[in-house]
Every structure is written in structure tokens, then in C-alpha cells.
DRENBAZA-981508 format. One record per residue: residue in three letters; x, y, z negated of N, C-alpha, C, O, CB in turn. Coordinates in steps of 0.05 Angstrom, whole numbers, padded with zeros to 5 digits, always signed. Atoms other than C-alpha are relative to their C-alpha. Glycine has a CB too. Layout:
! DRENBAZA-981508
ALAXYZXYZXYZXYZXYZ...
! end
This chain:
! DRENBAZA-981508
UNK+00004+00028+00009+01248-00080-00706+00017-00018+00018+00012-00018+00042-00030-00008+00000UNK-00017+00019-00022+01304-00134-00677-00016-00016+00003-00030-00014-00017+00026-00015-00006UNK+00007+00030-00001+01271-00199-00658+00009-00015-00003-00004-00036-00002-00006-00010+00014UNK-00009+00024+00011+01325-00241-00681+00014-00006-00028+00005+00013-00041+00016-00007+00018UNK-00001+00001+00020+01356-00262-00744+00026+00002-00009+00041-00002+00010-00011-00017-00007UNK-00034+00001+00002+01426-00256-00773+00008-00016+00002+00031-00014-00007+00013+00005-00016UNK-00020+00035-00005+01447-00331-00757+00002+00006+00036+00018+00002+00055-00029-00045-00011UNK+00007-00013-00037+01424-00303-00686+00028+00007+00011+00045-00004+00024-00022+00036+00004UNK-00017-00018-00010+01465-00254-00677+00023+00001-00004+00036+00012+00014-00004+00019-00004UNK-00027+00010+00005+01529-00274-00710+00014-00014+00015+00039-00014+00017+00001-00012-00017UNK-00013+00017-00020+01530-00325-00656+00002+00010+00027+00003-00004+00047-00012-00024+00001UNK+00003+00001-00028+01530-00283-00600+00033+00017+00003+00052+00012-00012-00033+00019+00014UNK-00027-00017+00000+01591-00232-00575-00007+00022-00005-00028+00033-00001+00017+00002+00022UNK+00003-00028-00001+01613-00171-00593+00024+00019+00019+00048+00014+00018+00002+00008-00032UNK-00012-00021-00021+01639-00115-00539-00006+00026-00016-00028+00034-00024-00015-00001+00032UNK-00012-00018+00010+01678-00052-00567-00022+00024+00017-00006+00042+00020+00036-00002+00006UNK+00012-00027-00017+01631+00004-00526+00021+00023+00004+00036+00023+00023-00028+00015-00017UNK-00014-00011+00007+01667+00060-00552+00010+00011-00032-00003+00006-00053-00007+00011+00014UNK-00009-00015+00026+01704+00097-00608-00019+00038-00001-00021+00052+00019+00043+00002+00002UNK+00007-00018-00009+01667+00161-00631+00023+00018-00011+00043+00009-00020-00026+00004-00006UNK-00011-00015+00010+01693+00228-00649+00003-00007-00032-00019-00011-00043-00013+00022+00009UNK+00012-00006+00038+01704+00224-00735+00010-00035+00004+00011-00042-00020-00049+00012-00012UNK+00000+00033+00006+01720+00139-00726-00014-00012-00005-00013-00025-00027+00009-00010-00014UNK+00024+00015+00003+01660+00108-00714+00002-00018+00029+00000-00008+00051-00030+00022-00004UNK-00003+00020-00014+01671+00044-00676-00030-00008+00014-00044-00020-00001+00013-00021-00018UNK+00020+00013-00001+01609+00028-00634+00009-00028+00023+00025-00030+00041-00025+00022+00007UNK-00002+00021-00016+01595-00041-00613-00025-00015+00006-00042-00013-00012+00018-00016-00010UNK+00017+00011-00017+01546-00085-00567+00002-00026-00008+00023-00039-00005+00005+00005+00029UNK+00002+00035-00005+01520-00157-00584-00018-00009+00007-00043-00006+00003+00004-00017-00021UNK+00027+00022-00026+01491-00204-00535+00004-00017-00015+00025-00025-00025+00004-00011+00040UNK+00000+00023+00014+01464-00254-00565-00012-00024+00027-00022-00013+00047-00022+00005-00031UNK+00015+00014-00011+01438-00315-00527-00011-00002+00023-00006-00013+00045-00012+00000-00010UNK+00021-00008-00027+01386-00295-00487-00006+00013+00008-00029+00015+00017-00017-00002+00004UNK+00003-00016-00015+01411-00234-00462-00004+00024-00015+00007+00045-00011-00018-00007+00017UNK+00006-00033+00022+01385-00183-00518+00022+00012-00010+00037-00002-00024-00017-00005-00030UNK-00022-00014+00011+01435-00137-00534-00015+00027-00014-00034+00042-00011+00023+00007+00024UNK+00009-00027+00022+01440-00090-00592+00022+00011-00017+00043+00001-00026-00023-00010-00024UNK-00027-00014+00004+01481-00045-00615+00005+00026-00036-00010+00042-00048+00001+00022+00037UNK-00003-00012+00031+01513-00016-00685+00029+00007+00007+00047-00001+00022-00005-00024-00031UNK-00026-00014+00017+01565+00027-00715+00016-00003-00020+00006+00003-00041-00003+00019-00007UNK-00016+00001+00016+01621+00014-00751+00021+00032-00013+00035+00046+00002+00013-00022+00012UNK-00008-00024+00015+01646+00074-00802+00033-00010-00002+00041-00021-00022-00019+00004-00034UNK-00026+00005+00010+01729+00065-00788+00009+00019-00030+00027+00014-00047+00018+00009+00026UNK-00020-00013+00018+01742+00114-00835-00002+00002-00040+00008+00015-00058-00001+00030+00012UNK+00012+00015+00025+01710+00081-00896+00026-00020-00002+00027-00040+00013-00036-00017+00006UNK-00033+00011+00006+01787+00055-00920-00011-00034-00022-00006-00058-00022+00026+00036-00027UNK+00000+00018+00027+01755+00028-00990-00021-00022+00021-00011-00044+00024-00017+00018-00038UNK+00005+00022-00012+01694-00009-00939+00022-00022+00025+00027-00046+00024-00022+00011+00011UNK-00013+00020-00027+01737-00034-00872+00036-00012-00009+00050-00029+00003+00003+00028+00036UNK-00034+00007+00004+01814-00036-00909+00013+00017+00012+00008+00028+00034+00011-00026+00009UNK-00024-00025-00007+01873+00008-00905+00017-00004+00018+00035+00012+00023+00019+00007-00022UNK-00020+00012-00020+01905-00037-00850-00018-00015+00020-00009-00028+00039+00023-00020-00015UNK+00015+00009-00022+01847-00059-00814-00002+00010+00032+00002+00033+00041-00022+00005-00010UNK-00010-00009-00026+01848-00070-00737-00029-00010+00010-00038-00028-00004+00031-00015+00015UNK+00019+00013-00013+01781-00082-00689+00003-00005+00019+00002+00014+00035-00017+00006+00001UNK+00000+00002-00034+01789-00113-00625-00025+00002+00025-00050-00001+00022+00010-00027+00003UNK+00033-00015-00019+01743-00091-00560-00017-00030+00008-00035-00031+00025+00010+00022+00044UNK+00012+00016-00015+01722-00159-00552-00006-00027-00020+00017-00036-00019+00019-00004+00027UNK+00003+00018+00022+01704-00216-00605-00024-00020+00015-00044-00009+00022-00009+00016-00032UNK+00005+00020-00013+01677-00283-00571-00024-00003-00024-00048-00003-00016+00026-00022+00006UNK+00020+00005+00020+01636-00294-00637-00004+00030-00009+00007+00048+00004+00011-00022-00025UNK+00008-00031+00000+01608-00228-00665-00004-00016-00039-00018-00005-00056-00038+00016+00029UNK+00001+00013+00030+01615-00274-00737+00016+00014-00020+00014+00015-00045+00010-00029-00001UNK-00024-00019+00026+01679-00229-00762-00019+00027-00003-00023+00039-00024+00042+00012+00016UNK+00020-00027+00014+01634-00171-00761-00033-00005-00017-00052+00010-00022-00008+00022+00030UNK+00030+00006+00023+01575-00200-00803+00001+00018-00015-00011+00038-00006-00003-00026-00021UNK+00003-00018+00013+01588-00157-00862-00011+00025+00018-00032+00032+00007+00023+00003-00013UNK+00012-00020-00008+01569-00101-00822-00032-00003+00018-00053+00010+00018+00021+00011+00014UNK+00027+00011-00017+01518-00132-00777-00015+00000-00027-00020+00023-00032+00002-00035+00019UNK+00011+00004+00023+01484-00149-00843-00011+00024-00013-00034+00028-00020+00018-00011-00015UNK+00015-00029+00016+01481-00079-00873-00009+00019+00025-00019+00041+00018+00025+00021-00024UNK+00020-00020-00024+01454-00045-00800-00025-00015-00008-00047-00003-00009+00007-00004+00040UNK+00032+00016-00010+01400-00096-00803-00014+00010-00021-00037+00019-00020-00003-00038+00000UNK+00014-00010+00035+01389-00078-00881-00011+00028+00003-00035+00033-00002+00028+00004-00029UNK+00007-00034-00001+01391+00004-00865-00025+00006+00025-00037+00027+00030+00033+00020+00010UNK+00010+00000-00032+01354-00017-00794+00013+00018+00012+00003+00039+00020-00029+00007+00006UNK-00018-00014-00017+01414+00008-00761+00013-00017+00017+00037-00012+00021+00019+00012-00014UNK-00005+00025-00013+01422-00051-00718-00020+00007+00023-00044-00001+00021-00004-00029-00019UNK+00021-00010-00026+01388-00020-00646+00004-00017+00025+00023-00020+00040+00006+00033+00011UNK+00005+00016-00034+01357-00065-00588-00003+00021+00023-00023+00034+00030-00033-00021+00002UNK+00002-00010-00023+01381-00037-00530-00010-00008+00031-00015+00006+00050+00018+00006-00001UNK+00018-00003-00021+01353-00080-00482+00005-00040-00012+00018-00052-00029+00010+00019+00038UNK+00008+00038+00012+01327-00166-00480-00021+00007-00007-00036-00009-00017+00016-00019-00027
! end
């Protein structure tokens, strides 16, 4: 269960963690007040992320990744790792 909401968390940052084996982007967002939580992005989903899509390790707003933030929260794949 997150404690915050998706207007939340959109506004906080997102930090690249790592890439996994297979292209699974994981990334860390602090929101606010410290809570961080963390989801996976599926790179190799062409028809979801685009055939020319790039992610950078560091995004000041964590707002370009909504679409995905959005469907962790939906699958509850959106994990509080600490806050």
C-alpha cells in the first residue's frame, strides 16, 4: 500500500537505480517528504516505451514517467522502499 497519490509522486524525482538483465529499467522516486519508492520500467516493450525511446538516470520531475508510475500503482507495482 503507497501512502501517497499520483499528483504526489509525479512531483517528486526520479533516479535511474539500475538496468536489469532482459531491459528492465529500475527507478527510485523521492517524493517530498523523503518516501521513496521504487518501479520497473519494461525497455523492451518497443509497441509500450517506442522504437527510439531514450531514459535518462536522473529526471528532476518524475512527471515524464507518469504513464508508467500510473500502471505500477494500478498492478501495485509501485514499492515503498523506505519514508
Amino acid at each position: 500500500m503507497i501512502k501517497h497519490d499520483l499528483k504526489t509522486i509525479v512531483k517528486g524525482r526520479a533516479d535511474l537505480s539500475c538496468i536489469r538483465s532482459g531491459g528492465t529499467a529500475v527507478y527510485n522516486i523521492t517524493v517530498e517528504d523523503g518516501t521513496v519508492y521504487v518501479m520497473d520500467i519494461d525497455m523492451t516493450d518497443r509497441a509500450d516505451v517506442g522504437a527510439t525511446a531514450t531514459f535518462d538516470a536522473h529526471y528532476d520531475k518524475a512527471l515524464i514517467l507518469m504513464r508508467w508510475i500510473r500502471r505500477a500503482i494500478e498492478k501495485n507495482e509501485l514499492y515503498q522502499v523506505s519514508g
